[in-house]
Backbone as JSON Lines, residues from 0, in Angstrom:
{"i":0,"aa":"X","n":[0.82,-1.18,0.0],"ca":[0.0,0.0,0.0],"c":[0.87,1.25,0.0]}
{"i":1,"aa":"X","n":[0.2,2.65,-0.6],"ca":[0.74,3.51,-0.94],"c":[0.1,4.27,0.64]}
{"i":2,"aa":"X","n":[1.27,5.05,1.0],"ca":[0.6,6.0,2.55],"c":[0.66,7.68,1.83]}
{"i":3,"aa":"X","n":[-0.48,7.79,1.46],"ca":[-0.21,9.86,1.08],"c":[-0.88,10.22,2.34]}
{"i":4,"aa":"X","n":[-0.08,11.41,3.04],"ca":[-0.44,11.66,4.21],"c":[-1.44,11.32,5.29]}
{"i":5,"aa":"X","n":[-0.88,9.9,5.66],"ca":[-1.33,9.34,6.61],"c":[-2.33,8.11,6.33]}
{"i":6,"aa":"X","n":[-3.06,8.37,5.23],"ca":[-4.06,7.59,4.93],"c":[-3.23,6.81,3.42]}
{"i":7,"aa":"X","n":[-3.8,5.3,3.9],"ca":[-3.3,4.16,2.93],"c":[-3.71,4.42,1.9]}
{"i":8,"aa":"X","n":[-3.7,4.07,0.59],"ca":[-4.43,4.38,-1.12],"c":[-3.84,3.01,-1.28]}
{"i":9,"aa":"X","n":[-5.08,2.18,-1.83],"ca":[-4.96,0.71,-2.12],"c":[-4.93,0.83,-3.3]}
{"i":10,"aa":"X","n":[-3.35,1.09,-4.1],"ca":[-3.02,1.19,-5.1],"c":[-1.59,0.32,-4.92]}
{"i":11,"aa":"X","n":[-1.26,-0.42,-6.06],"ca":[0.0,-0.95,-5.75],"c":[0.96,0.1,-6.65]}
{"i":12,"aa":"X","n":[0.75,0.87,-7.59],"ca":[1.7,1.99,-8.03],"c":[0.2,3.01,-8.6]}
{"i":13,"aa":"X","n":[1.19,4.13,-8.6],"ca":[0.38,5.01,-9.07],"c":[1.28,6.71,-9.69]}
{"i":14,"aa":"X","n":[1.34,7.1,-11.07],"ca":[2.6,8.28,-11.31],"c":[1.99,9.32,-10.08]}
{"i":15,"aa":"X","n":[2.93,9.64,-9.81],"ca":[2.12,11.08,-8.69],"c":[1.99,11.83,-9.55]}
{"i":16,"aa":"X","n":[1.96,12.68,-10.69],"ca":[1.25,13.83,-11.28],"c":[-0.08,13.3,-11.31]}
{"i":17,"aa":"X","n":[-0.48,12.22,-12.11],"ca":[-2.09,11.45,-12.08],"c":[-2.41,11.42,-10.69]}
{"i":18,"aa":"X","n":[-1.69,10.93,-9.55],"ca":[-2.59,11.36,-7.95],"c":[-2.95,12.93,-8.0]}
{"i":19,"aa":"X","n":[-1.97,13.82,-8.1],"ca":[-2.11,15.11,-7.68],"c":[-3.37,15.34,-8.85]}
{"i":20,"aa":"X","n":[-3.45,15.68,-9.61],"ca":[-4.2,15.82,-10.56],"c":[-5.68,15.62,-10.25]}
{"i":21,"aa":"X","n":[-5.72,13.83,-9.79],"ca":[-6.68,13.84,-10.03],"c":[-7.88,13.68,-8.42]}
{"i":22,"aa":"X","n":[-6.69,14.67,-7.45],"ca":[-7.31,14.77,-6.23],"c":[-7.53,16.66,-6.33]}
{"i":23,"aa":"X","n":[-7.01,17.1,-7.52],"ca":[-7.15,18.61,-7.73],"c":[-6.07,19.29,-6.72]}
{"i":24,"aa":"X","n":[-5.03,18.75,-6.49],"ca":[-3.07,19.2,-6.34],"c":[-3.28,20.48,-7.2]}
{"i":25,"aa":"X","n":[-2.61,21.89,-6.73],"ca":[-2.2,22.52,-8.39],"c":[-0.25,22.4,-7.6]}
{"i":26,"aa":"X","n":[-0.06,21.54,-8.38],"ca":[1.38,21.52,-8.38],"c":[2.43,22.79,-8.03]}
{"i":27,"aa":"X","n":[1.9,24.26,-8.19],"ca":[2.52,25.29,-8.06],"c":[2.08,25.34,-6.42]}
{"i":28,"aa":"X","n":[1.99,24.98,-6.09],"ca":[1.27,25.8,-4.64],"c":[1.47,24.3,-3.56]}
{"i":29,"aa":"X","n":[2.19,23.68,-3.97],"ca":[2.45,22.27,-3.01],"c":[4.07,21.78,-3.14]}
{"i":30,"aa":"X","n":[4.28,21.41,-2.11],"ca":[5.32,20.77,-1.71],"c":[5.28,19.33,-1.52]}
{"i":31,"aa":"X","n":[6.15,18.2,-2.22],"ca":[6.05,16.54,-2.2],"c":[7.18,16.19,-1.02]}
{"i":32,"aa":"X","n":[6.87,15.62,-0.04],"ca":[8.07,14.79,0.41],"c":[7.87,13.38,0.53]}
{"i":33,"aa":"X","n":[8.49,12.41,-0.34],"ca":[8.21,11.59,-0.47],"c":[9.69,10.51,0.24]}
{"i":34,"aa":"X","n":[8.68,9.25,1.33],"ca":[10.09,8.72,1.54],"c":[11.29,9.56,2.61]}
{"i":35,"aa":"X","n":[10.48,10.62,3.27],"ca":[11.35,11.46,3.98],"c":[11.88,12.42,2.89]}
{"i":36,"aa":"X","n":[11.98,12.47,1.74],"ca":[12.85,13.71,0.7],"c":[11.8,14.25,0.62]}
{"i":37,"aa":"X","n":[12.34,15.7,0.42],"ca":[11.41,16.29,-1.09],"c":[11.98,16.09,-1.91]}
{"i":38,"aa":"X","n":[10.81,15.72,-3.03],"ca":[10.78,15.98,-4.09],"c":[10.9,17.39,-4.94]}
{"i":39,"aa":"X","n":[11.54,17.04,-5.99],"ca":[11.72,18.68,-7.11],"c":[10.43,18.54,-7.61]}
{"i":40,"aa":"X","n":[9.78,19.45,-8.39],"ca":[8.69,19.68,-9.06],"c":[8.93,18.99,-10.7]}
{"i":41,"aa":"X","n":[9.99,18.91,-10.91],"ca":[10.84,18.55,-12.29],"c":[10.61,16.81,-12.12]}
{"i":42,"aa":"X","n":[10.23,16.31,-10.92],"ca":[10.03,15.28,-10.78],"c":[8.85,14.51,-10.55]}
{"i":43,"aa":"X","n":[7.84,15.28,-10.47],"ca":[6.46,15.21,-10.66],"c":[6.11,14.05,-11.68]}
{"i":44,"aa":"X","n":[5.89,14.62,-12.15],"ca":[5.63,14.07,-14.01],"c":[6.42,12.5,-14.3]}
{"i":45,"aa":"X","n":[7.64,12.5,-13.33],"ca":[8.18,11.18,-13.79],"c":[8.17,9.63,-12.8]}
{"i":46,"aa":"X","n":[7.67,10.31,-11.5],"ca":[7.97,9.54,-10.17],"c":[6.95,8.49,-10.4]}
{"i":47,"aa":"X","n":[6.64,7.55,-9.82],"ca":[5.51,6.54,-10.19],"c":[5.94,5.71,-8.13]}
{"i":48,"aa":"X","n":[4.61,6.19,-7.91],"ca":[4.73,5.4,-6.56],"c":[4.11,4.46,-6.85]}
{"i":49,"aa":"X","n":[5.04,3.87,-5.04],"ca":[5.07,2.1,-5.3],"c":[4.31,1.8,-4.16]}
{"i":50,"aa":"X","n":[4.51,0.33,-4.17],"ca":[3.73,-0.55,-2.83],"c":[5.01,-0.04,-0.84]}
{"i":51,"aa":"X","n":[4.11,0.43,-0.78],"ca":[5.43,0.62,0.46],"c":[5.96,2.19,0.58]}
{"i":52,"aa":"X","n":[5.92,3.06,-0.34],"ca":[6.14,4.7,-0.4],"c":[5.24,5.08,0.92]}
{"i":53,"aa":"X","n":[6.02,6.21,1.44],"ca":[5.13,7.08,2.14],"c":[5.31,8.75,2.06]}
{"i":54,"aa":"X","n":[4.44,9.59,1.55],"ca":[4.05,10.54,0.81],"c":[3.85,11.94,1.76]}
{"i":55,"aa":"X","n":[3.83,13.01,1.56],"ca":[3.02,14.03,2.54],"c":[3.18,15.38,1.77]}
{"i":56,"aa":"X","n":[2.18,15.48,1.37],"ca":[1.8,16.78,0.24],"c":[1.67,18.0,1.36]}
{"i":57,"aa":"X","n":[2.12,18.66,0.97],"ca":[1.72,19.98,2.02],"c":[1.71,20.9,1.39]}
{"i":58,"aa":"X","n":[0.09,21.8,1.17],"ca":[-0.43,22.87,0.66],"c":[0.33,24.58,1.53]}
{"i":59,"aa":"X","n":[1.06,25.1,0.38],"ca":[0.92,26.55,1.03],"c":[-0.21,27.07,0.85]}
{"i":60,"aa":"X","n":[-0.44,28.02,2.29],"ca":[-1.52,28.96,2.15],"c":[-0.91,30.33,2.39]}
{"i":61,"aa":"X","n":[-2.05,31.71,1.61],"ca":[-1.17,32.88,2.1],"c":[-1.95,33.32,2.6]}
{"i":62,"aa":"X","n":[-1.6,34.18,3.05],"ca":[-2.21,35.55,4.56],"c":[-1.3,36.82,5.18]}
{"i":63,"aa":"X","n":[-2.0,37.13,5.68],"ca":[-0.95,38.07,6.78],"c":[-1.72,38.52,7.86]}
């Protein structure tokens, strides 16, 4: 199983641009750490999670 922040996705792979995408991610405005790294954004498009990854998308928000 795939863990994206916190919660399992009973997927045995899945590319992360198609997750982000199709949970409505806008890629400009999020940060990937996948596996303990971040991820580059240049790496989006090519990464393909696996059985066993663990994920944590974190949305900026702005304010003041």
């Amino acid at each position: 199983m795939i863990c994206i922040n916190g919660k399992e996705l009973n997927e045995r792979s899945i590319k992360l641009s198609e997750y982000l995408n199709g949970n409505g991610y806008n890629p400009n405005r999020i940060a990937v750490e996948l596996n303990g790294e971040i991820l580059p954004k240049s790496m989006y498009g090519e990464t393909v999670l696996a059985d066993g990854d663990k994920v944590e998308i974190v949305s900026f928000v702005g304010g003041g």
